[in-house]
N, C-alpha and C positions, 0 to 999 in steps of 0.2 A: 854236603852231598858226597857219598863214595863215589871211585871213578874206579876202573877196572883194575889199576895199581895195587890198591888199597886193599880190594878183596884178594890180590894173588899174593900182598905178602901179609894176609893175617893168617894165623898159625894159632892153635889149639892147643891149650894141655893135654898128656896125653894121662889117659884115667885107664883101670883094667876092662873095667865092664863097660868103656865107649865104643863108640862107634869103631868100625871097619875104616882105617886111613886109607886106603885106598878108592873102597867106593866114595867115603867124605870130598877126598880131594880131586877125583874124576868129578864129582856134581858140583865142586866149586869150578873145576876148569869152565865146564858146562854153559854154569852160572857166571864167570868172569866173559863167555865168548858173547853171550847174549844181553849181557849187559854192557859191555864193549859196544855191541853193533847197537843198542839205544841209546847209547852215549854220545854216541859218533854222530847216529840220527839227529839226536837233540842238538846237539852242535852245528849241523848241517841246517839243521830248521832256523833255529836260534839265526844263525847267517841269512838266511831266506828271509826270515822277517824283518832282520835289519835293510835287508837292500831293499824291500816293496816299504818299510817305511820311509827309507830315504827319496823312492818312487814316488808315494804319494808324497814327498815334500816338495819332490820336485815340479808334480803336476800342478799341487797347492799352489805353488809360485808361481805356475806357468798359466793358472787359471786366474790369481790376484795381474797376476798382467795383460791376459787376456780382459779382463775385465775393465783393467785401466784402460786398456786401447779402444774397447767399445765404447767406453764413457767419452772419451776425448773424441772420438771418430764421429759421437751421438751431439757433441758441443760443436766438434769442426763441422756438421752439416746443417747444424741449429742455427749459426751463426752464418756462414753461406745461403742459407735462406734466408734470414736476415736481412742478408746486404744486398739480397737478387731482389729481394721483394722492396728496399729502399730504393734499389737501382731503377728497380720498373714505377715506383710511384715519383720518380725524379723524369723518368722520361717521360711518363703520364703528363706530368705537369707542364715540362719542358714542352711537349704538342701543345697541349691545351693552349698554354701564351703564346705560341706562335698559332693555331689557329686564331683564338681572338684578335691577333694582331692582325694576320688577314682579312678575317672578317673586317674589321675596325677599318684597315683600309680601303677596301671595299665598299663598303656602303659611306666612306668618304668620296670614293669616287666616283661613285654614284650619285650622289649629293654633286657633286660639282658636275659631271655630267648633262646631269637634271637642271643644274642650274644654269648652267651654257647653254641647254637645248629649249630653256624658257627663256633665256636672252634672244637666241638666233629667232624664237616665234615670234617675240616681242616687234626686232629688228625686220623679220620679213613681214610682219602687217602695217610695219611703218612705209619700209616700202612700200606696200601695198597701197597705202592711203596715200603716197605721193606721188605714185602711179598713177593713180586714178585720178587725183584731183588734176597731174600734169595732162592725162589725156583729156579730160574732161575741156580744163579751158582750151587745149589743140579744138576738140570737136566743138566747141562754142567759136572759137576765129573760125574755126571752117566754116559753121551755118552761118556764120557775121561775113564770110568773105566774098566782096563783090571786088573782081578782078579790075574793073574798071573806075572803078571808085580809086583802087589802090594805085593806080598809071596814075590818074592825077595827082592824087599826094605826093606821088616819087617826084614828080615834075615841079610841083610847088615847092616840095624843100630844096629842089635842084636849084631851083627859080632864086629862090631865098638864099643860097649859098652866094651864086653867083652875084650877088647883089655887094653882098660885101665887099 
């Protein structure tokens, strides 16, 4: 590729019937100013595109790691629910055998309750039947009790004491 050096030091033969060196070298001036300032452009560009490529390396990079951090961030919350969701099926359970447990106790003591409170009915119709039969023979000496009947037996065994 020429650069604008290159056109200002090429030089022509000079021949009779050529060109005008003047006007020649006025349209090379022309011609080195305008291709100077595309020259320049293109090396300006040329530099532009190097730094938006090094840009886009940059973003490149900045996106493979963004990426990582969402995959890892999508694992650390995968795995947190996880352990939530183990945690809650531990304490599920954990109530659960202490409900049964309660229960379990409960209807133990219930059971023994019931069965103390069919003791105690058992216990009070006993009394009841000893009651009753205790009154019964009271009210059978009563209808059997002649007061004067009884003077004389006390008298008779007094009788018979004293004898000995």
């Amino acid at each position: 590729m020429l650069t604008p050096l290159d056109i200002h030091n090429r030089e022509f033969k000079k021949s009779l019937r050529g060109y005008d060196v003047d006007e020649v070298d006025e349209f090379l001036d022309e011609v080195i100013r305008d291709f100077e300032a595309l020259y320049k452009e293109n090396l300006d560009l040329k530099d532009t595109i190097q730094k938006m490529e090094e840009n886009i390396n940059h973003y490149k990079e900045l996106e493979k790691t963004l990426q990582n951090t969402m995959v890892l961030a999508q694992q650390t919350a995968d795995e947190a629910k996880q352990n939530a969701t183990k945690e809650a099926e531990l304490i599920i359970w954990e109530a659960q055998k202490k409900a049964e447990k309660i229960i379990n106790e409960s209807q133990q003591e219930v059971l023994e309750r019931t069965k103390r409170l069919e003791e105690m009915k058992n216990l009070e119709k006993q009394l009841y039947v000893k009651m009753k039969s205790f009154l019964k023979t009271q009210l059978e000496y009563m209808d059997n009790y002649d007061p004067e009947k009884e003077e004389l037996e006390q008298n008779n065994y007094f009788e018979s004491q004293d004898v000995k």
